[in-house]
PDB file of N, CA, C and O in Angstrom, chain B, residues numbered from 101:
ATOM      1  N   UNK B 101       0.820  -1.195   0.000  1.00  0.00           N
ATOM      2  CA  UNK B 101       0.000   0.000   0.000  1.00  0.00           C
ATOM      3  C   UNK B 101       0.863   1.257   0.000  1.00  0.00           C
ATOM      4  O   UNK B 101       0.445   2.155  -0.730  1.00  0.00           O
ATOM      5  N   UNK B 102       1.939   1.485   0.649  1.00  0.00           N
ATOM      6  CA  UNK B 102       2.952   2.519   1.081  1.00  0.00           C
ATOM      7  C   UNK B 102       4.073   2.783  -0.540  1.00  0.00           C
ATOM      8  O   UNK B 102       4.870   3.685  -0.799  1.00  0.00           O
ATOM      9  N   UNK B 103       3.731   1.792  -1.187  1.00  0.00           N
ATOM     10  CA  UNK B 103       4.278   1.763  -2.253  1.00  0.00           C
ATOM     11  C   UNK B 103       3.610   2.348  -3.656  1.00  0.00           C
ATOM     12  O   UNK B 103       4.181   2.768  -4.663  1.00  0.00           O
ATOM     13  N   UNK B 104       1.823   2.190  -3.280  1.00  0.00           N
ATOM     14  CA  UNK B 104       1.231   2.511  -4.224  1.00  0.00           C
ATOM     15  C   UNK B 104       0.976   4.085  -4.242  1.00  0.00           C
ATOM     16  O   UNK B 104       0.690   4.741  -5.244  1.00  0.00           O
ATOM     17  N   UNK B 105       1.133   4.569  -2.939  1.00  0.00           N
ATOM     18  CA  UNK B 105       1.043   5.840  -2.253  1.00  0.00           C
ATOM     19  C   UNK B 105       1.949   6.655  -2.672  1.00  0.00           C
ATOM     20  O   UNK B 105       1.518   7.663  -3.232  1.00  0.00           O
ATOM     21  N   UNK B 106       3.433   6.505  -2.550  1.00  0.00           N
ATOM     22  CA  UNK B 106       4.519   6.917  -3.218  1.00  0.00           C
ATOM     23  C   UNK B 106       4.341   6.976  -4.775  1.00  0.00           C
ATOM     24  O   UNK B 106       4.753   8.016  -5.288  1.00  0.00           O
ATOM     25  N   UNK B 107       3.808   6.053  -5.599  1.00  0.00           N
ATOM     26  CA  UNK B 107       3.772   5.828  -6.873  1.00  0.00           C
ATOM     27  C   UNK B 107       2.590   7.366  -7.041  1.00  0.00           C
ATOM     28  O   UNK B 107       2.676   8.499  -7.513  1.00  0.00           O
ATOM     29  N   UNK B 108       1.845   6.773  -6.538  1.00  0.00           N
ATOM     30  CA  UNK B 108       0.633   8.203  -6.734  1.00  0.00           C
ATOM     31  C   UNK B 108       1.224   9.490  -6.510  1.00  0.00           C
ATOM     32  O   UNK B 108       1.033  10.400  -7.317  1.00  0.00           O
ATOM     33  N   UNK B 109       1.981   9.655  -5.400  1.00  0.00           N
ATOM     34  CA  UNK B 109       2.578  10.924  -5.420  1.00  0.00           C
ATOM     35  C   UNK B 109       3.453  11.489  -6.143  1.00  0.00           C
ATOM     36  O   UNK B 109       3.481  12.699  -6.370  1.00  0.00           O
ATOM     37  N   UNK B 110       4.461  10.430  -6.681  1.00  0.00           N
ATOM     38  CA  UNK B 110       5.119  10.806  -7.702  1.00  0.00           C
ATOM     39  C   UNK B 110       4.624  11.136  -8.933  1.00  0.00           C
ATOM     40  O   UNK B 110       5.347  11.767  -9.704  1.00  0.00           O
ATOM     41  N   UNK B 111       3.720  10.877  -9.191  1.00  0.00           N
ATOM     42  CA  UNK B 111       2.636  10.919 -10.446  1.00  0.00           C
ATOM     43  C   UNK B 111       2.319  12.714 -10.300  1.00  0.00           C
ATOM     44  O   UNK B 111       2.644  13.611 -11.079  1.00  0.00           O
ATOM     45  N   UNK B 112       1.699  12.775  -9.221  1.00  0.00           N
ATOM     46  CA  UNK B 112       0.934  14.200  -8.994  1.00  0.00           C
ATOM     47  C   UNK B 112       1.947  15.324  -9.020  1.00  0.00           C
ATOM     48  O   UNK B 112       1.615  16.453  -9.381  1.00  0.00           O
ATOM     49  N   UNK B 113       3.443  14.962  -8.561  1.00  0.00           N
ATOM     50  CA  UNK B 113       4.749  15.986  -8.280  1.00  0.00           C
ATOM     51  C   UNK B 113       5.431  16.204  -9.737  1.00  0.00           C
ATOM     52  O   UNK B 113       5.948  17.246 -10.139  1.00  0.00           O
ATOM     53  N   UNK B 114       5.281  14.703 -10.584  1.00  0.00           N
ATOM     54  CA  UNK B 114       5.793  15.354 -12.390  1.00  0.00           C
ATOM     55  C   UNK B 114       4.230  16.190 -12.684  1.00  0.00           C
ATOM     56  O   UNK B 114       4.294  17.389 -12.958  1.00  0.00           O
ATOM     57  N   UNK B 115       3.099  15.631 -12.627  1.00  0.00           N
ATOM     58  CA  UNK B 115       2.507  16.603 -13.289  1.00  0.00           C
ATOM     59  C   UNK B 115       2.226  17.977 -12.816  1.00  0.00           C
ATOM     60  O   UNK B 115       1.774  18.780 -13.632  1.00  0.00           O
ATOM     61  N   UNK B 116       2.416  18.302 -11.728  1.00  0.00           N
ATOM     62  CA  UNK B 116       2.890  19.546 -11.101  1.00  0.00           C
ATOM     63  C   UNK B 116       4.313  20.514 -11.505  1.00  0.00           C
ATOM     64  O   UNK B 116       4.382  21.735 -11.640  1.00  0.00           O
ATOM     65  N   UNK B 117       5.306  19.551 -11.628  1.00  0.00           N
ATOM     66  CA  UNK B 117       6.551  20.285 -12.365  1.00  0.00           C
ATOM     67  C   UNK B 117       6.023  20.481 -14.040  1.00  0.00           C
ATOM     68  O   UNK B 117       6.559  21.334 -14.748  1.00  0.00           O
ATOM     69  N   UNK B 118       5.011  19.662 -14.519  1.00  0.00           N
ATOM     70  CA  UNK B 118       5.217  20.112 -16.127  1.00  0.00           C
ATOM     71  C   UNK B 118       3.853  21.578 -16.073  1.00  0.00           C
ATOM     72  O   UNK B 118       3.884  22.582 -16.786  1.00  0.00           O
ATOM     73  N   UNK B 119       2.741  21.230 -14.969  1.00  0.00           N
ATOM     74  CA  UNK B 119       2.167  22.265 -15.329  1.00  0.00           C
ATOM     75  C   UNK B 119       2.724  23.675 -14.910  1.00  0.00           C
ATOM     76  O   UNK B 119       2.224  24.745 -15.257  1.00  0.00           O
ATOM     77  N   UNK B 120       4.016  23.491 -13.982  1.00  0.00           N
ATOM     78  CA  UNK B 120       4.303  24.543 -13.939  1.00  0.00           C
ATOM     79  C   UNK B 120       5.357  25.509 -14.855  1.00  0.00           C
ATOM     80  O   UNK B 120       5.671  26.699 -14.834  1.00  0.00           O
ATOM     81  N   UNK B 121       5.683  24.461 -15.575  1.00  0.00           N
ATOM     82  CA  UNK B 121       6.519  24.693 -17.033  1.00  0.00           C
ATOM     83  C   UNK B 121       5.742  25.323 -18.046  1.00  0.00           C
ATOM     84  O   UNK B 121       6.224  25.994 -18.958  1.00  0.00           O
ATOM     85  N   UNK B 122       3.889  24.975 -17.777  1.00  0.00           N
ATOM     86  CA  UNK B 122       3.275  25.469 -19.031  1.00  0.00           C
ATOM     87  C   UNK B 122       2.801  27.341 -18.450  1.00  0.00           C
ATOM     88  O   UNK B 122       2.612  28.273 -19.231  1.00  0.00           O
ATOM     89  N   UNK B 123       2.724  27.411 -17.063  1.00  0.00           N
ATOM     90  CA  UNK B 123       1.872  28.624 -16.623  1.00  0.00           C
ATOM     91  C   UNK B 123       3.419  29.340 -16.558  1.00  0.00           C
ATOM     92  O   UNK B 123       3.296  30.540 -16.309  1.00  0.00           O
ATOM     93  N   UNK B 124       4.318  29.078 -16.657  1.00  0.00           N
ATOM     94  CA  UNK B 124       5.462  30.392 -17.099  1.00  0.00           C
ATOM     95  C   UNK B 124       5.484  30.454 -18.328  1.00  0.00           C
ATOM     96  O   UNK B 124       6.325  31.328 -18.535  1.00  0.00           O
ATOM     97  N   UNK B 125       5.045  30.038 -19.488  1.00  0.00           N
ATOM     98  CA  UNK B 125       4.701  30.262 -20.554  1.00  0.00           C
ATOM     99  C   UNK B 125       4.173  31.674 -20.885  1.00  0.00           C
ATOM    100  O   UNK B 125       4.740  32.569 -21.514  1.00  0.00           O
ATOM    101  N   UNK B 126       2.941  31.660 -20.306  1.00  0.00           N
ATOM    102  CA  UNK B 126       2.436  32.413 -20.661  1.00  0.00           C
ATOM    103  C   UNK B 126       3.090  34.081 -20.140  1.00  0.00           C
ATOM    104  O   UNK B 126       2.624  34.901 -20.931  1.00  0.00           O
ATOM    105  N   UNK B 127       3.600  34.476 -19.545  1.00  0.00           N
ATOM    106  CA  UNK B 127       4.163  35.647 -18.906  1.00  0.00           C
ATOM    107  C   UNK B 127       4.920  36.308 -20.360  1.00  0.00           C
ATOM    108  O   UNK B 127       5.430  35.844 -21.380  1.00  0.00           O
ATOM    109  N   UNK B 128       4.650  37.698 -19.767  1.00  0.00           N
ATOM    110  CA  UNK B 128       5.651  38.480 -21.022  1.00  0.00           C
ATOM    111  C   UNK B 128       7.449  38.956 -20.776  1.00  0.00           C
ATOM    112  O   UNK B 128       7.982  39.981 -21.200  1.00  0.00           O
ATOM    113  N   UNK B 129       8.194  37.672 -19.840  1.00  0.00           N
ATOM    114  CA  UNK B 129       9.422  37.903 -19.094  1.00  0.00           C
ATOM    115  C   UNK B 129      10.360  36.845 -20.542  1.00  0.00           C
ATOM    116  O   UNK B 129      10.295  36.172 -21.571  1.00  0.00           O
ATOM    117  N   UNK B 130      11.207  37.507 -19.403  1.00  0.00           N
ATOM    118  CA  UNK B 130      12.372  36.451 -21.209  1.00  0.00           C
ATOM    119  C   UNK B 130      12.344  35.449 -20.236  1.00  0.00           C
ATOM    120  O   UNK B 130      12.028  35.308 -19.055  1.00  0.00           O
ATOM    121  N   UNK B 131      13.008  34.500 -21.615  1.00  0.00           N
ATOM    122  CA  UNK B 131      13.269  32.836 -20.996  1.00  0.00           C
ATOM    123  C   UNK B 131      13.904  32.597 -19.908  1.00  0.00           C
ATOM    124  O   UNK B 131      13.527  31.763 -19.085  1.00  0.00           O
ATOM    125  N   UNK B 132      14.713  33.155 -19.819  1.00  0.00           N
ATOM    126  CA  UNK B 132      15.865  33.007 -18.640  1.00  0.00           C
ATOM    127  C   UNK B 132      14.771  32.865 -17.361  1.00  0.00           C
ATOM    128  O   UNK B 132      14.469  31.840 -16.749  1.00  0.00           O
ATOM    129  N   UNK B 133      14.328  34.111 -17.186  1.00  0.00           N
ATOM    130  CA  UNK B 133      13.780  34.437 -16.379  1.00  0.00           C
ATOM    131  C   UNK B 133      12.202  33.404 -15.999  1.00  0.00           C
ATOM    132  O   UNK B 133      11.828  33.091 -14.869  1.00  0.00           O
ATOM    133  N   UNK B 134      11.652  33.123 -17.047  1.00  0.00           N
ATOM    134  CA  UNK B 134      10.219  32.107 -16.896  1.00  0.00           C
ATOM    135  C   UNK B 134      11.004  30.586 -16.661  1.00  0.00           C
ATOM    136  O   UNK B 134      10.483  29.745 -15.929  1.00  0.00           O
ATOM    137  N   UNK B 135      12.326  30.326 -17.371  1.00  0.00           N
ATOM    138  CA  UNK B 135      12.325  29.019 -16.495  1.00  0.00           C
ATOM    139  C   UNK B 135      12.960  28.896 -15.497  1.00  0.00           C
ATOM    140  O   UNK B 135      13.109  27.807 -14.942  1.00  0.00           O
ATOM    141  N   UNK B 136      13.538  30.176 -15.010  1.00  0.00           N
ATOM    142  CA  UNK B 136      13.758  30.291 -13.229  1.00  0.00           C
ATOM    143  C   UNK B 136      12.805  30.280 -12.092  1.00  0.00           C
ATOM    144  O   UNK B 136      12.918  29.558 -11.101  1.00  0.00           O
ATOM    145  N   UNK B 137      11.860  31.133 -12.310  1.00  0.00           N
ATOM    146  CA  UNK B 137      10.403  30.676 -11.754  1.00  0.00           C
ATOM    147  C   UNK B 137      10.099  29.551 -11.907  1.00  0.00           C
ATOM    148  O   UNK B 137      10.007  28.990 -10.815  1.00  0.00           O
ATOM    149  N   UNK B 138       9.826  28.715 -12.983  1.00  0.00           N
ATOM    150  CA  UNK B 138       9.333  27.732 -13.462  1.00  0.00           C
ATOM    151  C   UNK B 138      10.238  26.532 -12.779  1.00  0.00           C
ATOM    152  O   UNK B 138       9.661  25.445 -12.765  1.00  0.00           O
ATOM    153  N   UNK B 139      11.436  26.552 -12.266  1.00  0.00           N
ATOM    154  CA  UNK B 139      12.320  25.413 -11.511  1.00  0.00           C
ATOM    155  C   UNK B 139      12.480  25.958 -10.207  1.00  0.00           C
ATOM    156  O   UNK B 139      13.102  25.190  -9.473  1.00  0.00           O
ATOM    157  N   UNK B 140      12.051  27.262  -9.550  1.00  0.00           N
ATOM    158  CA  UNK B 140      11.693  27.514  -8.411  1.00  0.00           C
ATOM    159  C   UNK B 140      10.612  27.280  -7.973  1.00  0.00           C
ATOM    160  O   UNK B 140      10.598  27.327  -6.743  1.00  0.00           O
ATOM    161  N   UNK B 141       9.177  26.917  -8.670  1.00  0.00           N
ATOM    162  CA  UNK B 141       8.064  26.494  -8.575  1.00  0.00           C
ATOM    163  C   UNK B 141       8.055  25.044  -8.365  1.00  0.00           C
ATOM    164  O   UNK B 141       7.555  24.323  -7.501  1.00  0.00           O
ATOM    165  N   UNK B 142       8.786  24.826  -9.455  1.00  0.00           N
ATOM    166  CA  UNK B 142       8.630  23.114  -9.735  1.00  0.00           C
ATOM    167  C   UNK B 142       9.357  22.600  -8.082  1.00  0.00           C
ATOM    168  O   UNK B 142       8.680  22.336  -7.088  1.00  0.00           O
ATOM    169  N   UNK B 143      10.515  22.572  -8.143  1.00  0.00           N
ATOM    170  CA  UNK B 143      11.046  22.421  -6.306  1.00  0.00           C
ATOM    171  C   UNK B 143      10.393  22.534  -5.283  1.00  0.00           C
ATOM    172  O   UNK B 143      10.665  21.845  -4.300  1.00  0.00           O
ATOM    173  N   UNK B 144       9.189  23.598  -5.282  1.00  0.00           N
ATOM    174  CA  UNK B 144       8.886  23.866  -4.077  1.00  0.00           C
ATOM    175  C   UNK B 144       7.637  22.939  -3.665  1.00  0.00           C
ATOM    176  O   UNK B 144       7.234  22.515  -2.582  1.00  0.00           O
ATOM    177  N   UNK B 145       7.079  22.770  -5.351  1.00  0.00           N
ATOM    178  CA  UNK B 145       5.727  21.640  -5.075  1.00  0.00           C
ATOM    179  C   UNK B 145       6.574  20.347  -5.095  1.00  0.00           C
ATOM    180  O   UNK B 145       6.169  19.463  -4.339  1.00  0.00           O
ATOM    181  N   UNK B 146       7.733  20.066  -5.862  1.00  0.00           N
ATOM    182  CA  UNK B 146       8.385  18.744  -5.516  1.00  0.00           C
ATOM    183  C   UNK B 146       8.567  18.536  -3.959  1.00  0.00           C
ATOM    184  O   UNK B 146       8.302  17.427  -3.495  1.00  0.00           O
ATOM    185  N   UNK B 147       9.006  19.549  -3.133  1.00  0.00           N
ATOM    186  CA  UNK B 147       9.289  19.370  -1.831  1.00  0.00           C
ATOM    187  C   UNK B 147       8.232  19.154  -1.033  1.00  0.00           C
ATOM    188  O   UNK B 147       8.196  18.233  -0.217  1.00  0.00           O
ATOM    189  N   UNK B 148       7.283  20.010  -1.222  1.00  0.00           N
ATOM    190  CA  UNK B 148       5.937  19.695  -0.755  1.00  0.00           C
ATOM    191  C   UNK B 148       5.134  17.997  -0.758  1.00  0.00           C
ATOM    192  O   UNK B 148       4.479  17.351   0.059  1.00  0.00           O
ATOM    193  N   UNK B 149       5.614  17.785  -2.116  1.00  0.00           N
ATOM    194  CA  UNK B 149       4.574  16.345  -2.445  1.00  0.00           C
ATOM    195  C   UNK B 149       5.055  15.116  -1.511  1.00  0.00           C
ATOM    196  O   UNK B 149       4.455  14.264  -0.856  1.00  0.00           O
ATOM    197  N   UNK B 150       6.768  15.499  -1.815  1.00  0.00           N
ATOM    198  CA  UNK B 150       7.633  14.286  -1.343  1.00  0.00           C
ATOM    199  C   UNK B 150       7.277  14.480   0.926  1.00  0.00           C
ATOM    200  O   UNK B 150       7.167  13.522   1.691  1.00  0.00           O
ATOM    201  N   UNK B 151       7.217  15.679   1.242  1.00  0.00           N
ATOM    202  CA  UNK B 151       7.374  16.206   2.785  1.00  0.00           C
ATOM    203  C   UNK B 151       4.953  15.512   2.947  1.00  0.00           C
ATOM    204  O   UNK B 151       4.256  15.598   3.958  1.00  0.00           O
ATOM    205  N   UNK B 152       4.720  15.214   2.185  1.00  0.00           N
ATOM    206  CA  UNK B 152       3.435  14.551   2.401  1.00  0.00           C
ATOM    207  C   UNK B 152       3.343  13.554   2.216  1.00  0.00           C
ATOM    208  O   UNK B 152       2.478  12.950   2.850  1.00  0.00           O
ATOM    209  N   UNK B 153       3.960  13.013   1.501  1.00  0.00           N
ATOM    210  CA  UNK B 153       4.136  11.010   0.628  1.00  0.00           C
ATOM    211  C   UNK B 153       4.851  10.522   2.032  1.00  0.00           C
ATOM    212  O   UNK B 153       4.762   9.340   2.364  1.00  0.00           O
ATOM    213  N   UNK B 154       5.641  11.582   2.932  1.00  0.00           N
ATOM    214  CA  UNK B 154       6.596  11.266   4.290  1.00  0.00           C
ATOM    215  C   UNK B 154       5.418  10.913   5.197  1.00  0.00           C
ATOM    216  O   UNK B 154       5.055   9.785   5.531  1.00  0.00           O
ATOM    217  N   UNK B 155       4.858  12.169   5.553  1.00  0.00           N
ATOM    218  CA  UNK B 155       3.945  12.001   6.573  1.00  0.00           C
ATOM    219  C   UNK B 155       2.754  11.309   6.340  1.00  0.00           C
ATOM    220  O   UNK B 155       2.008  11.055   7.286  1.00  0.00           O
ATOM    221  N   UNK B 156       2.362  10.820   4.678  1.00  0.00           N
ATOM    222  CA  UNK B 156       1.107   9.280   4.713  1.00  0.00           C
ATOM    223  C   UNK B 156       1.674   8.411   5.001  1.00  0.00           C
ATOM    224  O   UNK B 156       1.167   7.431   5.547  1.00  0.00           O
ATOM    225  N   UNK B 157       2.726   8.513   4.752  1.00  0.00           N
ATOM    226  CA  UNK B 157       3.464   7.033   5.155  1.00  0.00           C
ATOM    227  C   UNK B 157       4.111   6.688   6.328  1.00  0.00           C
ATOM    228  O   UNK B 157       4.451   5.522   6.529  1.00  0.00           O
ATOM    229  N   UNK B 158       4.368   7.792   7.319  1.00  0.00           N
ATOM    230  CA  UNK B 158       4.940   7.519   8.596  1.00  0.00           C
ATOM    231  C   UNK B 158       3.441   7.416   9.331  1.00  0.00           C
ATOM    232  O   UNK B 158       3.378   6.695  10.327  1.00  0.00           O
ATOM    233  N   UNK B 159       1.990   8.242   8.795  1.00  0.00           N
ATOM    234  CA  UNK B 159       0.490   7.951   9.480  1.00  0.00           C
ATOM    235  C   UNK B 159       0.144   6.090   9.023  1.00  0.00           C
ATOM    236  O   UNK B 159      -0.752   5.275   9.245  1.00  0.00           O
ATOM    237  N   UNK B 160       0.782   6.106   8.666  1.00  0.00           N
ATOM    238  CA  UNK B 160       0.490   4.276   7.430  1.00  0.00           C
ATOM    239  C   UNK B 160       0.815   3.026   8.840  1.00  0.00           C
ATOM    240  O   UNK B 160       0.187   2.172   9.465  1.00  0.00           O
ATOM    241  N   UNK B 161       2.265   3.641   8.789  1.00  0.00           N
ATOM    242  CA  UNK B 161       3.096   2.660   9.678  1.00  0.00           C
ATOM    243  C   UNK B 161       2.353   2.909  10.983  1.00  0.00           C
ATOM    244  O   UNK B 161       2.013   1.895  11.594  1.00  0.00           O
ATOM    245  N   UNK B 162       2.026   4.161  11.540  1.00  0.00           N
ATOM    246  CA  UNK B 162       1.079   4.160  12.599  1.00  0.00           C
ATOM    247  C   UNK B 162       0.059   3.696  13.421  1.00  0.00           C
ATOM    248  O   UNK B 162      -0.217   3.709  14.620  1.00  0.00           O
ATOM    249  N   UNK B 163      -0.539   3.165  12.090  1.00  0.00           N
ATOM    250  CA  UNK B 163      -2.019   2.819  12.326  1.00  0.00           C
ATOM    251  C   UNK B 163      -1.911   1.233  11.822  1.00  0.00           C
ATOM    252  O   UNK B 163      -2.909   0.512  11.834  1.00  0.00           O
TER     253      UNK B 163
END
């Protein structure tokens, strides 16, 4: 189960890094600059997903 949980989260953390590749798109900033946001975004929901996939799974072993 702790495995399928991880799998799911990893799922939700790429499609979170690509949608955040598509919403710096749209901005009127140069490239440089939209895919610096865009890999400062992507990190912060990567850190997020992985700091929750931690705590379902340390509530997992819990219960």
């Amino acid at each position: 189960m702790n495995v399928q949980l991880v799998k799911a989260l990893s799922i939700a953390a790429l499609s979170t890094l690509l949608a955040g590749g598509l919403v710096a798109c749209d901005n009127d900033q140069g490239p440089a600059e939209e895919a610096g946001e865009s890999i400062d975004e992507s990190m912060n929901n990567a850190g997020q997903s992985i700091e929750e996939a931690g705590e379902n799974i340390q509530d997992a072993a819990e219960d």
